[in-house]
C-alpha positions as CSV (number, residue, x, y, z in Angstrom):
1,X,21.3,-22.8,-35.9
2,X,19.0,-19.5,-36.2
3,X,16.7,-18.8,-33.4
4,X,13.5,-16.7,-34.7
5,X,12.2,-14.4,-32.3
6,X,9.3,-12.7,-34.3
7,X,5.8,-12.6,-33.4
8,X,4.1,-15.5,-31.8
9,X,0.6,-16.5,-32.6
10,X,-2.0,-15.1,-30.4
11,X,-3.1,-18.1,-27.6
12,X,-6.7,-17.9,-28.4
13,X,-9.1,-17.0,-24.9
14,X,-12.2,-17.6,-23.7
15,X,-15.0,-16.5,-21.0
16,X,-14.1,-20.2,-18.1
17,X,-16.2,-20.4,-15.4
18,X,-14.1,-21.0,-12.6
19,X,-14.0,-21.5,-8.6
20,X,-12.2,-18.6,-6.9
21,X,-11.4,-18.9,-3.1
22,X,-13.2,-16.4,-0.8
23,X,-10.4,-15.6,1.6
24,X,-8.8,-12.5,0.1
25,X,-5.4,-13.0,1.4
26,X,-5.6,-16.5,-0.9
27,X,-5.2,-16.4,-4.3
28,X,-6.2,-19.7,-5.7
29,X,-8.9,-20.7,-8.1
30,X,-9.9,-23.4,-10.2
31,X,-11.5,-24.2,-13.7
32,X,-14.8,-25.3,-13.4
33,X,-14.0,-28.2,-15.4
34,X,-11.5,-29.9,-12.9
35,X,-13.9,-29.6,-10.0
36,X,-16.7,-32.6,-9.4
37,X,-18.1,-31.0,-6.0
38,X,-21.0,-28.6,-6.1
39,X,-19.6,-27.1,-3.2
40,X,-15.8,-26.7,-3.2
41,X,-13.3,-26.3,-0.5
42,X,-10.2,-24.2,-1.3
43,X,-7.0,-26.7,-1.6
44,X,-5.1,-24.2,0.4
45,X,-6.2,-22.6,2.9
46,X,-9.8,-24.8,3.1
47,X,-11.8,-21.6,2.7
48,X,-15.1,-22.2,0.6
49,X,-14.5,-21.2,-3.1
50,X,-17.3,-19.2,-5.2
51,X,-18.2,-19.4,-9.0
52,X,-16.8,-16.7,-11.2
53,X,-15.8,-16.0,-14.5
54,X,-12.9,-15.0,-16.4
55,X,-11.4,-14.6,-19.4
56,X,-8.1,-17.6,-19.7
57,X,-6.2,-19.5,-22.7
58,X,-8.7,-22.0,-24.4
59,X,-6.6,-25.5,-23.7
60,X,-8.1,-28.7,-25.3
């Protein structure tokens, strides 16, 4: 069996608006998509979390 180890298809990207926790020794954040709250706690150190935006993988 041959294993092809070429070039991979780019992973197409995207400007996500996502939730980013305000404690800077935390590095969690969250797409916007999986959050319901208007206001969101951070799930790990229960800091409050901030809109930003960045630029990750499209995923369907």
């Amino acid at each position: 069996m041959a294993y092809r180890r070429g070039p991979k298809e780019p992973i197409p990207e995207k400007e996500t608006i996502v939730w980013s926790c305000t404690n800077e020794e935390c590095s969690c954040w969250m797409r916007d998509a999986f959050s319901n709250e208007e206001k969101t706690i951070c799930p790990i150190c229960k800091s409050e979390m901030e809109k930003e935006v960045r630029v990750l993988p499209v995923i369907s």
